[in-house]
C-alpha positions as protocol buffer text, in pm:
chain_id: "A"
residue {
  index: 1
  type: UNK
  ca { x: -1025 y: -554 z: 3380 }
}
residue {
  index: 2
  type: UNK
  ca { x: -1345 y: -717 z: 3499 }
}
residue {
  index: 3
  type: UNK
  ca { x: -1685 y: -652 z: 3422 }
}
residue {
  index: 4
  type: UNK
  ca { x: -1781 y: -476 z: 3727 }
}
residue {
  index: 5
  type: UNK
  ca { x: -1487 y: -265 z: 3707 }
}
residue {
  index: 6
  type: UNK
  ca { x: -1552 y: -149 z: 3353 }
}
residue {
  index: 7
  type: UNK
  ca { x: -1941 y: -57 z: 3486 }
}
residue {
  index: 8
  type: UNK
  ca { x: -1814 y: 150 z: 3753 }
}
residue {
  index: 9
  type: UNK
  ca { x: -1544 y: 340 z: 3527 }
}
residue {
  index: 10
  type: UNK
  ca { x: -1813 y: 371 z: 3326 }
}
residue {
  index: 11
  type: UNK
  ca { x: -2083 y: 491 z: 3575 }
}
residue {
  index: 12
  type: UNK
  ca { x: -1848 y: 765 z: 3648 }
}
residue {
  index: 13
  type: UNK
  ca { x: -1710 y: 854 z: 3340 }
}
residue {
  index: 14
  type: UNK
  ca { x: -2021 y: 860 z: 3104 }
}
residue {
  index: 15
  type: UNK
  ca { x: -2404 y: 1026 z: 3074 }
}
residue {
  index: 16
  type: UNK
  ca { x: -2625 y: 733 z: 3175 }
}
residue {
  index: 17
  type: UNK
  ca { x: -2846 y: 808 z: 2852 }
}
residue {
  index: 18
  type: UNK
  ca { x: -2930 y: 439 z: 2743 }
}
residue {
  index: 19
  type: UNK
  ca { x: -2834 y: 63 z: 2967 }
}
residue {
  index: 20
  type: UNK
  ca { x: -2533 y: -70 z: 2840 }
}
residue {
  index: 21
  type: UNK
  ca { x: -2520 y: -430 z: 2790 }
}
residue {
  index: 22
  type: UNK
  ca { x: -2326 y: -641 z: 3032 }
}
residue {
  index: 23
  type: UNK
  ca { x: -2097 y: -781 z: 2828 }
}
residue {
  index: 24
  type: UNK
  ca { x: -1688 y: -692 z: 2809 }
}
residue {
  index: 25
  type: UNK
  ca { x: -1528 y: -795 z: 2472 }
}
residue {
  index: 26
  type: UNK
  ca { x: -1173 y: -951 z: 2546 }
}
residue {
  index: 27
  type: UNK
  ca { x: -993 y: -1000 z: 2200 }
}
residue {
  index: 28
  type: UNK
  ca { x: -1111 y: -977 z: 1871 }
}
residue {
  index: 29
  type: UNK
  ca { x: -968 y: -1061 z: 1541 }
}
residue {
  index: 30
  type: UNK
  ca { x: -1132 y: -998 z: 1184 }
}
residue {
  index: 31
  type: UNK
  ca { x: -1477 y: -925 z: 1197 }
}
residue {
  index: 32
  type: UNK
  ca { x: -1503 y: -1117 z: 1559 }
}
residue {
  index: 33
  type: UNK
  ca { x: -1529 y: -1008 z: 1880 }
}
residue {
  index: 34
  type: UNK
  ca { x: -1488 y: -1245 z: 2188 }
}
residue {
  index: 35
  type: UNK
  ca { x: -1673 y: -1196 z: 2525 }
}
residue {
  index: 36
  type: UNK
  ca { x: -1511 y: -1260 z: 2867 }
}
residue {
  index: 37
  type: UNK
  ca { x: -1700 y: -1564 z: 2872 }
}
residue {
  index: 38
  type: UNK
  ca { x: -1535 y: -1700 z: 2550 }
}
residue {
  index: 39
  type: UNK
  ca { x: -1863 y: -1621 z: 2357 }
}
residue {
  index: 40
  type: UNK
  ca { x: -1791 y: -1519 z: 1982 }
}
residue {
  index: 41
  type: UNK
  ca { x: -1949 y: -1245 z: 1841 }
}
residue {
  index: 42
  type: UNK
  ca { x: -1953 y: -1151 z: 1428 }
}
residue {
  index: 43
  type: UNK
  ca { x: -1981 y: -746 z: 1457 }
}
residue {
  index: 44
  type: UNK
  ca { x: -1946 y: -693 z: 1078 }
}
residue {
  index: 45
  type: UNK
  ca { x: -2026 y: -881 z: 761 }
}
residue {
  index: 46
  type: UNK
  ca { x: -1909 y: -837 z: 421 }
}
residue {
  index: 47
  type: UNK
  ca { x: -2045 y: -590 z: 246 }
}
residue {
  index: 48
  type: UNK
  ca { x: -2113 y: -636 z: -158 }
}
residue {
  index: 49
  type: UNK
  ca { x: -2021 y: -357 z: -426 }
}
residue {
  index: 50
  type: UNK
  ca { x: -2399 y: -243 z: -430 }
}
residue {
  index: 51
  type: UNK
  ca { x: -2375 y: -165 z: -90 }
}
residue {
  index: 52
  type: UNK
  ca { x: -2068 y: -3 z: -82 }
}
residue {
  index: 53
  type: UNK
  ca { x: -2159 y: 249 z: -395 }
}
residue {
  index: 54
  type: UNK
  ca { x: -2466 y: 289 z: -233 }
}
residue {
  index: 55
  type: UNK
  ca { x: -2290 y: 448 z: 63 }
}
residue {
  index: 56
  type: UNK
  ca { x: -2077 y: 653 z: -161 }
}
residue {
  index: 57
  type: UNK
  ca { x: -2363 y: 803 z: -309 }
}
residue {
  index: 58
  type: UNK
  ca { x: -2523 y: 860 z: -3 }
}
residue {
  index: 59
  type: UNK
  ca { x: -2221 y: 1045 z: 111 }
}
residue {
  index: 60
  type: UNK
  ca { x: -2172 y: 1253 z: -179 }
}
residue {
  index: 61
  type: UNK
  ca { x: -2540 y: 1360 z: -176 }
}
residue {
  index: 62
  type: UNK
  ca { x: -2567 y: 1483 z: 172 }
}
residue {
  index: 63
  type: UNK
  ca { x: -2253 y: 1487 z: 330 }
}
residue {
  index: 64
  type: UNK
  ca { x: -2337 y: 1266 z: 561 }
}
residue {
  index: 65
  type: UNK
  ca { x: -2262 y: 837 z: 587 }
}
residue {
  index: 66
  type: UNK
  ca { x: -2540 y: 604 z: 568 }
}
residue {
  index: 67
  type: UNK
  ca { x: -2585 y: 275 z: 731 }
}
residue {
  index: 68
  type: UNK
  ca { x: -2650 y: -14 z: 525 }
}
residue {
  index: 69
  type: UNK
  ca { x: -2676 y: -347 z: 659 }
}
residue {
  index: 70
  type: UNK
  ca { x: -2583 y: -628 z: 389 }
}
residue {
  index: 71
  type: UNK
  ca { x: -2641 y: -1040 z: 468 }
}
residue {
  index: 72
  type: UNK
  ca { x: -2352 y: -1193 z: 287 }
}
């Protein structure tokens, strides 16, 4: 599947409510993500055991998940 193709599907298929990016991820593996251009992307990072009880909390307090962004 190309690029284009994908943005046409897409066009068709979804509510245009926000631009999507051009970019169409190819493989991935771990935490990485690799464009059709051979680009690699990180789309996660390791979260620590604050962070993680932190979301737990959140959770339990209002039913809901809540994002937390940790730098390793």
């Amino acid at each position: 599947m190309s690029l284009a193709s994908l943005s046409r599907m897409e066009a068709k298929l979804l509510l245009p409510t926000y631009e999507r990016p051009p970019i169409l991820f190819v493989r991935g593996r771990g935490v990485y993500l690799w464009d059709s251009r051979g680009q690699r992307v990180v789309v996660a990072e390791r979260i620590d055991s604050d962070s993680t009880q932190e979301i737990q909390e959140t959770k339990a307090a209002t039913g809901r998940r809540k994002e937390v962004h940790a730098h390793a």
